[in-house]
C-alpha positions as CSV (number, residue, x, y, z in Angstrom):
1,X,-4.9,15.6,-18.2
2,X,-8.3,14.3,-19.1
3,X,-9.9,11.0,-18.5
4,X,-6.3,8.7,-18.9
5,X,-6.4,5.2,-18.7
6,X,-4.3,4.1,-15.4
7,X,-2.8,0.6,-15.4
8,X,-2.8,-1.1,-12.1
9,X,-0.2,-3.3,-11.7
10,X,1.8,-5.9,-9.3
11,X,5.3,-5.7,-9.7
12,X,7.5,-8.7,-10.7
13,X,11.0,-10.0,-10.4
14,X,12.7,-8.2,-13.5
15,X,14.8,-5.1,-14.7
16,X,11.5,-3.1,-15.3
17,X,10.1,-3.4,-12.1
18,X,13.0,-2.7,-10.2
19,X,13.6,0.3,-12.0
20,X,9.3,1.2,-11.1
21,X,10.3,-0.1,-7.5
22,X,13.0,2.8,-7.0
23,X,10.8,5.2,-8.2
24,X,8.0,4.2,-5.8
25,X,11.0,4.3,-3.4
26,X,11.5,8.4,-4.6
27,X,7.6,8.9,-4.3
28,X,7.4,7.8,-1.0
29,X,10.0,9.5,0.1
30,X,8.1,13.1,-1.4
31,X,4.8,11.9,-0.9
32,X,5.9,11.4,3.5
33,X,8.6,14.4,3.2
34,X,11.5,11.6,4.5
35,X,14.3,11.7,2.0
36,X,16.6,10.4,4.4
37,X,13.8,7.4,5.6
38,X,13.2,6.2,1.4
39,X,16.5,7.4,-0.1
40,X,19.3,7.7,2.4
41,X,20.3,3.9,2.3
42,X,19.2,2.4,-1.1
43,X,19.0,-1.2,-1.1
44,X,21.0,-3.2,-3.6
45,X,19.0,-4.7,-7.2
46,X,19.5,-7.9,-5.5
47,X,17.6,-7.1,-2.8
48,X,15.1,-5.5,-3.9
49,X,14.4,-8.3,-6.7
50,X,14.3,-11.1,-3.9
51,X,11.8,-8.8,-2.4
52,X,9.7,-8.4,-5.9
53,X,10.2,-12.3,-5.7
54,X,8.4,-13.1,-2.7
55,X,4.4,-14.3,-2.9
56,X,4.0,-12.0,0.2
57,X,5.3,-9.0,-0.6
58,X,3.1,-7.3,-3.0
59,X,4.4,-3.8,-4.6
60,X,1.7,-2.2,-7.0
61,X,1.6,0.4,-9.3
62,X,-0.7,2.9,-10.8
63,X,0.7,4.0,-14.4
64,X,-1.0,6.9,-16.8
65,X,0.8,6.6,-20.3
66,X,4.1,5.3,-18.9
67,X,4.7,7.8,-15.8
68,X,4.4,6.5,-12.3
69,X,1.1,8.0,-10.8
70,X,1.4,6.3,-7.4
71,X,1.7,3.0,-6.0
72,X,1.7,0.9,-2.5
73,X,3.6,-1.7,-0.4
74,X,1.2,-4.3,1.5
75,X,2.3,-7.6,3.2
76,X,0.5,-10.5,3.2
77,X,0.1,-12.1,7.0
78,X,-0.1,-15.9,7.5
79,X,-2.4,-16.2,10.3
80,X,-2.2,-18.9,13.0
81,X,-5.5,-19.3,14.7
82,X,-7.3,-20.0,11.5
83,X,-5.8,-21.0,7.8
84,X,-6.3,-17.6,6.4
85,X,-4.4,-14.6,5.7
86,X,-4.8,-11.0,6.0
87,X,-2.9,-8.4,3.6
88,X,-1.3,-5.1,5.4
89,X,-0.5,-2.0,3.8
90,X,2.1,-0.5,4.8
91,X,3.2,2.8,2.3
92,X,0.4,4.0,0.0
93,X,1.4,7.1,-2.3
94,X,-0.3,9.3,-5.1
95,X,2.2,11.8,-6.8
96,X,0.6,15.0,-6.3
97,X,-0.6,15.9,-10.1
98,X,-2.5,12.5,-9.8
99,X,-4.1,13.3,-6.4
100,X,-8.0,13.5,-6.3
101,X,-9.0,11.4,-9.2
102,X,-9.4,8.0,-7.2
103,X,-6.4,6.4,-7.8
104,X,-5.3,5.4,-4.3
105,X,-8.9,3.7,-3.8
106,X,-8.3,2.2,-7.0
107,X,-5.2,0.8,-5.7
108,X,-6.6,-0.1,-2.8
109,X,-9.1,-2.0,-4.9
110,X,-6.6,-3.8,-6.9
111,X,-4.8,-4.9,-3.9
112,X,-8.2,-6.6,-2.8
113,X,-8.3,-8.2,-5.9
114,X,-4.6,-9.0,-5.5
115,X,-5.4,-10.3,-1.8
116,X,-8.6,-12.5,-3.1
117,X,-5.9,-14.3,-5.3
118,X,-4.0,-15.1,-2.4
119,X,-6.8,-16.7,-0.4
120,X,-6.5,-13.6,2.3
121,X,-9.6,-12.4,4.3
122,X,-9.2,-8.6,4.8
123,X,-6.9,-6.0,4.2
124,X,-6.2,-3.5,6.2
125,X,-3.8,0.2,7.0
126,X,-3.0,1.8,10.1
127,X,-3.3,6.0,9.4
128,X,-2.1,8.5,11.8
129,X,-4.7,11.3,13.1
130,X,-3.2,13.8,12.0
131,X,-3.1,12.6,8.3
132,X,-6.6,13.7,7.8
133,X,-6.7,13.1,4.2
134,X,-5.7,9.0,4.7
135,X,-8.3,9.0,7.5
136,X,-11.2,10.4,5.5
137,X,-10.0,8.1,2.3
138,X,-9.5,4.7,4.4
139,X,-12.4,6.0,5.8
140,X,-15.1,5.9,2.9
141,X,-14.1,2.3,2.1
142,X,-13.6,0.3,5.2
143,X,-14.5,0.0,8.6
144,X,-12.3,2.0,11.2
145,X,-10.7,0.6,14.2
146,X,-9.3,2.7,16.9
147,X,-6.2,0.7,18.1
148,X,-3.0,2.1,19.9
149,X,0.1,1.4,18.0
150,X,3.6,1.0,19.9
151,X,7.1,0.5,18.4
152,X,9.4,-1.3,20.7
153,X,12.9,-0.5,19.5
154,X,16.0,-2.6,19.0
155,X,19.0,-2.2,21.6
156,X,21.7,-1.6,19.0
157,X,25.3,-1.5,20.2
């Protein structure tokens, strides 16, 4: 494969991202092993293009000569106790021919870049234990905070 180019990119509101989007959708689902999770329910164009719409929803690609090499989700958090904003990412991927030639650091970096724009202040990931690959990456580029994460699930009748 060489030394490719990779293009770094934030997706938009059009027919070309949404297509990219649902493949980011299919990688996610291979990258985490949860088919049922990223595939089971698809989400109509619609939306899925007001998502691509929204200033705080930020979906970014990494492409090498037109295939998808990986990409991420992040959120972008107003914050109330001073005017600033932090980004979150939520799903980070690498398909697994790309894997080990920096490209989810470099995604991680363009997000920065994408989160300066913005006017946010840090961006951050939560990574499970386990996922001792995440850990070591998140690792050698920010600071780690051990927090205790809890879902609190929705009654549904």
């Amino acid at each position: 494969m060489g030394n490719q180019e990779i293009e770094f990119t934030r997706l938009v509101d059009d027919a070309q991202s949404l297509a990219l989007f649902r493949e980011l959708n299919a990688l996610f689902a291979d990258a985490f092993e949860e088919q049922e999770t990223y595939l089971g329910n698809p989400p109509t164009d619609g939306y899925l293009l007001s998502l691509l719409a929204k200033e705080h929803v930020l979906v970014c690609t990494a492409m090498s000569c037109g295939e998808l090499a990986g990409g991420l989700v992040a959120y972008v958090l107003d914050k109330f106790e001073q005017q600033r904003k932090e980004v979150y990412i939520y799903d980070l991927a690498v398909a697994s021919k790309y894997r080990r030639k920096k490209i989810a650091t470099q995604l991680i970096r363009f997000v920065q870049g994408q989160a300066e724009k913005l006017g946010a202040w840090v961006v951050f990931v939560q990574a499970d234990p386990v996922d001792t690959a995440a850990v070591k990456l998140y690792s050698s580029i920010g600071k780690r905070e051990d927090v205790l994460h809890f879902d609190f699930t929705l009654d549904k009748e």
